[in-house]
Backbone as JSON Lines, residues from 0, in Angstrom:
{"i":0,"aa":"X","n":[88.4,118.14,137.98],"ca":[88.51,117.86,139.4],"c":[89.69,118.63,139.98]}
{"i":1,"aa":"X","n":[89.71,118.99,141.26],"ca":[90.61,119.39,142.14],"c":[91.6,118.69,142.52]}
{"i":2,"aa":"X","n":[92.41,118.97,143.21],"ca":[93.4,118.49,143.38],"c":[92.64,118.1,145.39]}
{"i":3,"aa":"X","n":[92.37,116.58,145.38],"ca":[91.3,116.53,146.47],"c":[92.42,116.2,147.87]}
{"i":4,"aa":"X","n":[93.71,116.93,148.14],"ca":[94.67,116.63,148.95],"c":[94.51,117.57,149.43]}
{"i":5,"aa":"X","n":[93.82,119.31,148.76],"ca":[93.97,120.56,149.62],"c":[92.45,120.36,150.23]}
{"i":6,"aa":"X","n":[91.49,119.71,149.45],"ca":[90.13,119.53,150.23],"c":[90.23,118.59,151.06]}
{"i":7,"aa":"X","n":[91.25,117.22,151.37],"ca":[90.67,116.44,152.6],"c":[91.64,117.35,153.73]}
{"i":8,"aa":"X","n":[92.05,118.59,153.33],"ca":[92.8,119.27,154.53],"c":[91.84,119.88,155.0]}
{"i":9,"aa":"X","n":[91.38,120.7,154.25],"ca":[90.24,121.84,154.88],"c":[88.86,121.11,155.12]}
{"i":10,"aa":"X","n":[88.65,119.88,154.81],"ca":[87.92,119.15,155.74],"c":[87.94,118.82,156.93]}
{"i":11,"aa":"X","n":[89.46,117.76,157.67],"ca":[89.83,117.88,158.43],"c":[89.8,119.71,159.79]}
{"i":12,"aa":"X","n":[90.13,120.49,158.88],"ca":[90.55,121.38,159.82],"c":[88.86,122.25,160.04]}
{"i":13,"aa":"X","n":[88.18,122.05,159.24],"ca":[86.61,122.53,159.42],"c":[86.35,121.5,160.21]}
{"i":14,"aa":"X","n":[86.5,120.66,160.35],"ca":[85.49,119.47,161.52],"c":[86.19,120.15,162.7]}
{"i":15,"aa":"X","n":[87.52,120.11,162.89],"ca":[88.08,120.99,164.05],"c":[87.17,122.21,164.23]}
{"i":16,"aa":"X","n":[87.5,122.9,163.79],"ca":[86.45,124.43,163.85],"c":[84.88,124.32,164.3]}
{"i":17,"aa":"X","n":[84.62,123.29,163.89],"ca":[82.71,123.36,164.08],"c":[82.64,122.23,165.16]}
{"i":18,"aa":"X","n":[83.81,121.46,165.37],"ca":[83.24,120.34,166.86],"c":[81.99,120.9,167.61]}
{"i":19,"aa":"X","n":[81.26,119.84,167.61],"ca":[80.24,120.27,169.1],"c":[80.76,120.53,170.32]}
{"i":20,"aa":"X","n":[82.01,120.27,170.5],"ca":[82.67,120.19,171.66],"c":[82.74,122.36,171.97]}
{"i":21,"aa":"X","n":[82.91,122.51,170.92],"ca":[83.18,124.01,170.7],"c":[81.73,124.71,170.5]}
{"i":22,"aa":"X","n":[81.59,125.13,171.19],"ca":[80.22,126.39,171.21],"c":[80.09,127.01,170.02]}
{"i":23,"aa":"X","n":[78.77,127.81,169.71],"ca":[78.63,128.32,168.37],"c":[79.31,129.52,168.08]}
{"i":24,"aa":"X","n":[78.74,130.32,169.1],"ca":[79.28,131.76,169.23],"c":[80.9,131.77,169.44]}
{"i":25,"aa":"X","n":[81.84,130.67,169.85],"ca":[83.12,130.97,169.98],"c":[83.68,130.18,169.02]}
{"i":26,"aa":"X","n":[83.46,129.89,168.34],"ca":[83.44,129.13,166.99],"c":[84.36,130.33,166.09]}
{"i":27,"aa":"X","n":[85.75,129.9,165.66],"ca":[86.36,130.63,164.44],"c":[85.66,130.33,163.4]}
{"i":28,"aa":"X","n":[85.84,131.32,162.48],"ca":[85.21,131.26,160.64],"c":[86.8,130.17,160.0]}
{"i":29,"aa":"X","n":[86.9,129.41,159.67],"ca":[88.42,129.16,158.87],"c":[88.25,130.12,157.75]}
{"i":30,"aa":"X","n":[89.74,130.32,157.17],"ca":[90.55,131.38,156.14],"c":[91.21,130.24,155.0]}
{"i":31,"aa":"X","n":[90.98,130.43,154.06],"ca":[91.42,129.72,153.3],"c":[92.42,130.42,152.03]}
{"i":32,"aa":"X","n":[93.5,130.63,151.62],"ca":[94.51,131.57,151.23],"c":[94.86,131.04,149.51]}
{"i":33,"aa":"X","n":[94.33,131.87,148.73],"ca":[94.06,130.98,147.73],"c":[95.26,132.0,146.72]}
{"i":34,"aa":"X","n":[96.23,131.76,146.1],"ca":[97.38,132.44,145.48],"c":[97.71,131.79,143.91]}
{"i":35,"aa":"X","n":[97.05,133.08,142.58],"ca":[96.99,132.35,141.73],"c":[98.37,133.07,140.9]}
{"i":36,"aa":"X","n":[99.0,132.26,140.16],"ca":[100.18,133.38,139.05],"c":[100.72,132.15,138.18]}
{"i":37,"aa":"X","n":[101.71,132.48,137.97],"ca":[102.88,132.1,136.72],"c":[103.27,130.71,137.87]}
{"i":38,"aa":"X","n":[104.25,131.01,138.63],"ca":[105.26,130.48,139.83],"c":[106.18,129.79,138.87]}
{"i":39,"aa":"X","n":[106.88,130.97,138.23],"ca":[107.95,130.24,136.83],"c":[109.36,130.92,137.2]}
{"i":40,"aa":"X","n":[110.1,131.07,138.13],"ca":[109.76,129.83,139.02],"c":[109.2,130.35,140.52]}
{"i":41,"aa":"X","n":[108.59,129.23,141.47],"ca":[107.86,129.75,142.69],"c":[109.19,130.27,143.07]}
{"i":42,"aa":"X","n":[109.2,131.04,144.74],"ca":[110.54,131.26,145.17],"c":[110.04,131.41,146.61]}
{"i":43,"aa":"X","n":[110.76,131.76,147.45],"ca":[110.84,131.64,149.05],"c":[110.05,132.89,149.12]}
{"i":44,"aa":"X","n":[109.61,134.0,148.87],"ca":[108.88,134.88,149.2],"c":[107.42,134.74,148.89]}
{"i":45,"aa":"X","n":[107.16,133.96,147.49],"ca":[106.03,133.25,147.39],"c":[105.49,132.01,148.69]}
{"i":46,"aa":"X","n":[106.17,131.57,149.31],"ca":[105.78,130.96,150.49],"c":[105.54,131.53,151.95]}
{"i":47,"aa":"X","n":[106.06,133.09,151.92],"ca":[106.45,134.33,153.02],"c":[105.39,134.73,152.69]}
{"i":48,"aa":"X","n":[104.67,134.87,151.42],"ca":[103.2,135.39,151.64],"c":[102.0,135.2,152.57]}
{"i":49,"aa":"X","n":[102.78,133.69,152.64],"ca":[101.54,132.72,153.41],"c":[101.73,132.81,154.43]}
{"i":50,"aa":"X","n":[102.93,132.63,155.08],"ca":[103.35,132.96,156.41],"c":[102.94,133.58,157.2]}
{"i":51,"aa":"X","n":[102.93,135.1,156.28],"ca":[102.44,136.48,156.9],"c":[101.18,136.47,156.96]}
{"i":52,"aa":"X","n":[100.48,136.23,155.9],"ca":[99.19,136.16,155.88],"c":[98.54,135.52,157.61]}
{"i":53,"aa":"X","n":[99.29,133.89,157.33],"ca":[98.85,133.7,158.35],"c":[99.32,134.16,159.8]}
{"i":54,"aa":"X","n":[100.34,134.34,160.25],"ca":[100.56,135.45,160.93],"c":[99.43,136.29,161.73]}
{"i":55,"aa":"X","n":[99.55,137.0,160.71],"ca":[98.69,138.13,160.92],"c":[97.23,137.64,161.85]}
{"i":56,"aa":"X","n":[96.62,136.76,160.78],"ca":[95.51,136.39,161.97],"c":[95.72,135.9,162.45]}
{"i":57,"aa":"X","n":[96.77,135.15,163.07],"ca":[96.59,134.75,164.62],"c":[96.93,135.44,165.21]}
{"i":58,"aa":"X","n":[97.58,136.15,164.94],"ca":[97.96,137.96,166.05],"c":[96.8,137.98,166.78]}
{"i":59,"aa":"X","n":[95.72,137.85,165.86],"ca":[94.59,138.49,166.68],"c":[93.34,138.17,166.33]}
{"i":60,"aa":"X","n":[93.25,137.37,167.6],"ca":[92.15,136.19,167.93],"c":[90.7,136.41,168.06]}
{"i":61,"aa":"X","n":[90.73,137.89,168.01],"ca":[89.54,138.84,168.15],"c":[89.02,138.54,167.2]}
{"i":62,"aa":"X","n":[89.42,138.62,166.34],"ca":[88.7,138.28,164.58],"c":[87.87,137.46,164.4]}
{"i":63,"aa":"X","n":[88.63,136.07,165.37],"ca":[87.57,134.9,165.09],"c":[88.22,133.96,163.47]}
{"i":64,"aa":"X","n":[88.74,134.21,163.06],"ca":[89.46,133.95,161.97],"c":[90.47,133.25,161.41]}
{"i":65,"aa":"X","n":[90.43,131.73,161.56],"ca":[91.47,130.89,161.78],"c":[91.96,130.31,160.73]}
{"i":66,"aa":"X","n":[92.9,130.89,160.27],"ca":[93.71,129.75,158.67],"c":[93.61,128.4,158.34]}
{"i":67,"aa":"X","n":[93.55,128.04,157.6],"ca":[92.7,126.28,157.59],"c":[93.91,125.86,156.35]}
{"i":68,"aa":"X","n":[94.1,126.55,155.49],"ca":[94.89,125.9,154.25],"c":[95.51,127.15,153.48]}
{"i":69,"aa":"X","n":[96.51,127.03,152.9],"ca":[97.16,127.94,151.78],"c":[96.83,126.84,150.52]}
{"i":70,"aa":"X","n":[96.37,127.6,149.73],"ca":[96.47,127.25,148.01],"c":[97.31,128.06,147.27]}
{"i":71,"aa":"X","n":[98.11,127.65,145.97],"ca":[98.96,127.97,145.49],"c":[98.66,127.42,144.07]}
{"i":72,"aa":"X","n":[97.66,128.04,143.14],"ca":[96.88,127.59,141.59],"c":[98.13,128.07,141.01]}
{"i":73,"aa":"X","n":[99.34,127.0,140.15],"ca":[99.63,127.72,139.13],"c":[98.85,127.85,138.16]}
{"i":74,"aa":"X","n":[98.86,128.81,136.86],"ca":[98.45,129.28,136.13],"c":[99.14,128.2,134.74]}
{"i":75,"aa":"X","n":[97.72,128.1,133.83],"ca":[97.68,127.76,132.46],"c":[99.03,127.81,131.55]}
{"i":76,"aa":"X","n":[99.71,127.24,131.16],"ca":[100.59,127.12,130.11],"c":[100.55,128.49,128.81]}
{"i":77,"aa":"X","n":[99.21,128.57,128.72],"ca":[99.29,129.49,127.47],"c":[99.23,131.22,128.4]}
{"i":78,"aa":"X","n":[99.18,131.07,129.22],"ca":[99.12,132.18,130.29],"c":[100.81,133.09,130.28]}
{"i":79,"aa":"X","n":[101.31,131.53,131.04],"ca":[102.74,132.03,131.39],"c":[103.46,132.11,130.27]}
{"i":80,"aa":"X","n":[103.2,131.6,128.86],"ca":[103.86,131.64,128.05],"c":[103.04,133.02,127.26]}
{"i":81,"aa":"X","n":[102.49,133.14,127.43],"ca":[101.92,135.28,127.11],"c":[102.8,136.23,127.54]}
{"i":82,"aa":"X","n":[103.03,135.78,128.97],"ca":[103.3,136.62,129.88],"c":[105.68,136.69,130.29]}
{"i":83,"aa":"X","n":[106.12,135.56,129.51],"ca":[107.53,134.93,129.6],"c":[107.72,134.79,128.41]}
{"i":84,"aa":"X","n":[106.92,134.43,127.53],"ca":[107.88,133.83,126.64],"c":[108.31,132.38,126.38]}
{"i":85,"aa":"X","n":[109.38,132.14,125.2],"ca":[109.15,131.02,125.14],"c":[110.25,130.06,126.54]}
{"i":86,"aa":"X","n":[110.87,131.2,127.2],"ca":[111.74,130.75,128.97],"c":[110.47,130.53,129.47]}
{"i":87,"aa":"X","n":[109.35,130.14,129.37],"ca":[108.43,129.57,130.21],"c":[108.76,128.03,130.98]}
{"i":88,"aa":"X","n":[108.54,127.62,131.87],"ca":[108.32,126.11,132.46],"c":[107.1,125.8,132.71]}
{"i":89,"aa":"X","n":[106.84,124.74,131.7],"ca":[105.54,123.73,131.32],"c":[104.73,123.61,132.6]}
{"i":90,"aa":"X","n":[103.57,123.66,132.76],"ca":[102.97,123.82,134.42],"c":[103.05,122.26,135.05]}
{"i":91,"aa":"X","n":[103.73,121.15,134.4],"ca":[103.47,120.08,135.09],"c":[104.88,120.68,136.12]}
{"i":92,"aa":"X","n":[105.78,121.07,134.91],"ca":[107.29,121.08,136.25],"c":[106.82,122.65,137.14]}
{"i":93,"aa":"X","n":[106.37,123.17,137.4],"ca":[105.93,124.19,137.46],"c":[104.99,123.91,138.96]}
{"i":94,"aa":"X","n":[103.98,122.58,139.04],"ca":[103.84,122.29,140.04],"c":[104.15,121.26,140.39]}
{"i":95,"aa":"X","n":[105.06,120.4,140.14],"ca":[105.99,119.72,140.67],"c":[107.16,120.9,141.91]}
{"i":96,"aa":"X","n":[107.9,121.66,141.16],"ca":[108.76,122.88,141.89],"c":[107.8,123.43,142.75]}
{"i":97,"aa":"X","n":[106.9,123.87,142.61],"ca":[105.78,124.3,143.92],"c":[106.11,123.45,145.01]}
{"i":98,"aa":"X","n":[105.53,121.92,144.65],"ca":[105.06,120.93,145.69],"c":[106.66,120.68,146.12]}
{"i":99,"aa":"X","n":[107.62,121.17,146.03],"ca":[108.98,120.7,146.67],"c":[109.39,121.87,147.28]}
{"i":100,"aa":"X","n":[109.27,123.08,146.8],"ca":[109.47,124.33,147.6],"c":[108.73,124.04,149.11]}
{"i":101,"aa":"X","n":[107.5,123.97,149.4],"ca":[106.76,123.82,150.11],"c":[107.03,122.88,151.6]}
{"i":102,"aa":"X","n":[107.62,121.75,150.57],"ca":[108.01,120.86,151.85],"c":[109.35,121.17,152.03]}
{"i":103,"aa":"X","n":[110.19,121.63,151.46],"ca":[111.54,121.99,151.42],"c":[111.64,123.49,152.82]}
{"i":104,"aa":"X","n":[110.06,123.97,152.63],"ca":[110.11,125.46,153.63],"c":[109.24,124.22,154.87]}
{"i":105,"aa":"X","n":[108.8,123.31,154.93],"ca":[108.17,122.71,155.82],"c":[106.81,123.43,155.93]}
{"i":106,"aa":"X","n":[106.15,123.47,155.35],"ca":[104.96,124.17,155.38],"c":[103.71,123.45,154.46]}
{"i":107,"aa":"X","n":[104.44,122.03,154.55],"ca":[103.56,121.02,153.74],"c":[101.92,120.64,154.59]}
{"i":108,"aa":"X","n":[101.83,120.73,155.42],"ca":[100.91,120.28,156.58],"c":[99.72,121.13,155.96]}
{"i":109,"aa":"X","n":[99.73,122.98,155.61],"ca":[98.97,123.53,155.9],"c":[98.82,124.15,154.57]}
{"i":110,"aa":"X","n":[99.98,123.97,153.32],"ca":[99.97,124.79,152.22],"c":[99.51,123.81,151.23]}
{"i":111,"aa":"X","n":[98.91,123.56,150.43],"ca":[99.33,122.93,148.95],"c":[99.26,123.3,147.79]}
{"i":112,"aa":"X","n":[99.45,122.64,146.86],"ca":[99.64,123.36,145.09],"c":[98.3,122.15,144.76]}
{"i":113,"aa":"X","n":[97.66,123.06,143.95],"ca":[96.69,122.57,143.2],"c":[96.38,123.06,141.89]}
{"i":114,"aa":"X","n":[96.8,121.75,141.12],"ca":[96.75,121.71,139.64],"c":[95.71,121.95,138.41]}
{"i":115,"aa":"X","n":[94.73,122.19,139.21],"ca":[93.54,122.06,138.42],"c":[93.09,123.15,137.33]}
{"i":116,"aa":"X","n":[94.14,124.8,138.22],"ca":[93.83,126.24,136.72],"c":[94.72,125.54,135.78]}
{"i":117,"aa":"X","n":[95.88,125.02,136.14],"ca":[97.05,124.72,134.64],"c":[96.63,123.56,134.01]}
{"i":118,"aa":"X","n":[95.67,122.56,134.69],"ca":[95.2,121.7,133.53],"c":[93.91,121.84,132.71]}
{"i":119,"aa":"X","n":[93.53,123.04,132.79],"ca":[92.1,123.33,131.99],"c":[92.86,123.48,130.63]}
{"i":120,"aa":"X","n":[91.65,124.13,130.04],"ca":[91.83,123.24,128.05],"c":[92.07,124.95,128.01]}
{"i":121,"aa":"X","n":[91.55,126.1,128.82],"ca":[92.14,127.46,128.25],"c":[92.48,128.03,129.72]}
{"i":122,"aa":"X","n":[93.1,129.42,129.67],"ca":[93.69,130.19,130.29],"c":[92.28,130.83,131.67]}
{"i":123,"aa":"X","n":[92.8,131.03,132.89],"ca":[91.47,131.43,133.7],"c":[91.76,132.89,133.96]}
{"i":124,"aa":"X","n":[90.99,133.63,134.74],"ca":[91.37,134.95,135.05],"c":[91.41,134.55,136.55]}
{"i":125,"aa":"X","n":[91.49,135.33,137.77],"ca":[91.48,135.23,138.83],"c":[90.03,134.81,139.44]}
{"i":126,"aa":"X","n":[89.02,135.59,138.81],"ca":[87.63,135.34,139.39],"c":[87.53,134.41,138.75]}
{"i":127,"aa":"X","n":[87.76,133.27,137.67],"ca":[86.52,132.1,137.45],"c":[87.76,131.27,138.43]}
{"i":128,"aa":"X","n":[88.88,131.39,138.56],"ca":[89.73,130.55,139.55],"c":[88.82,130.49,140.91]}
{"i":129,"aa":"X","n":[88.49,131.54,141.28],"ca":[88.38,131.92,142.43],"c":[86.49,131.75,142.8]}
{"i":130,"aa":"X","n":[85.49,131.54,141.59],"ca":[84.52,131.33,141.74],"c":[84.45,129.71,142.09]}
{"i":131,"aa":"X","n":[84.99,129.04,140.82],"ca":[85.19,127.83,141.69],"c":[85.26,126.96,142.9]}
{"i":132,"aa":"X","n":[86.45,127.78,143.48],"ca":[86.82,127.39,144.76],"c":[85.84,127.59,145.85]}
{"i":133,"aa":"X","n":[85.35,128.59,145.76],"ca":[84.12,129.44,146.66],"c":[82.96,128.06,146.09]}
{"i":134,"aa":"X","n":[82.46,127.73,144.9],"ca":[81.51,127.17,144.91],"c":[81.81,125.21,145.58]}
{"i":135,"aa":"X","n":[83.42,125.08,145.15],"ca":[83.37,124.19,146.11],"c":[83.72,123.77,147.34]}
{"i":136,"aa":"X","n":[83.83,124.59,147.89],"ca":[83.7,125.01,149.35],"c":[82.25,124.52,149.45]}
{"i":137,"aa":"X","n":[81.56,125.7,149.06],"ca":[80.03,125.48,149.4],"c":[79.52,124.37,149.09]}
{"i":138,"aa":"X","n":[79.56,123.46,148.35],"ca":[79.0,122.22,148.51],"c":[79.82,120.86,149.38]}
{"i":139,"aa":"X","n":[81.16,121.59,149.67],"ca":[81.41,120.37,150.76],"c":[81.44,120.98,151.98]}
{"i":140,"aa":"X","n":[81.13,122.28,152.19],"ca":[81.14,122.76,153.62],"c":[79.85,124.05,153.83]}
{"i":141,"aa":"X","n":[78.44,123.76,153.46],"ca":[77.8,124.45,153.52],"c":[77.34,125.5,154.33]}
């Protein structure tokens, strides 16, 4: 299971987006910002990603393209410890330090950490992270 705190967000913010109140054709697509790595440790530019990201599309409204949520997957234990060594931090503290960076930058509303690549039984690559997410999207927001 997911971590179901970044899905009752992008629920919330898709019912915004698709109101009947809002026409079809002027209807934004939501953006959903999905950021997978180590975060051993996260740091303030790892949260500037998101920023910008989002940023950027609201610059420009032309797009149609409206940010709904930042995700922030740390990565598997046997991952970061491939990749660090044995200076690795265990992914529970790992997204614990995420989830305090976050509110510490105030950007708790729209970002969250979700635990679910670092508690699988092996290591993911970016696409089965990222197939996931896409497939559950699609069954709670078809």
């Amino acid at each position: 299971q997911t971590n179901m705190q970044s899905y009752t967000l992008i629920d919330q913010k898709y019912k915004e987006l698709t109101s009947t109140k809002t026409k079809k054709a002027e209807r934004n697509k939501g953006l959903v910002f999905l950021v997978t790595g180590s975060f051993c440790p996260i740091h303030k530019q790892h949260i500037e990603l998101f920023r910008a990201a989002k940023r950027w599309f609201e610059s420009r409204p032309e797009l149609k393209l409206k940010p709904l949520v930042g995700i922030i997957s740390p990565a598997h234990d046997f991952s970061v410890y491939t990749k660090l060594g044995s200076g690795f931090i265990p992914a529970d503290h790992r997204v614990q330090m995420c989830t305090e960076a976050i509110e510490e930058a105030k950007e708790s509303e729209w970002i969250r950490v979700d635990s679910w690549e670092s508690s699988q039984k092996r290591s993911l690559d970016f696409a089965e992270v990222y197939r996931v997410y896409v497939a559950t999207l699609q069954k709670t927001h078809p």
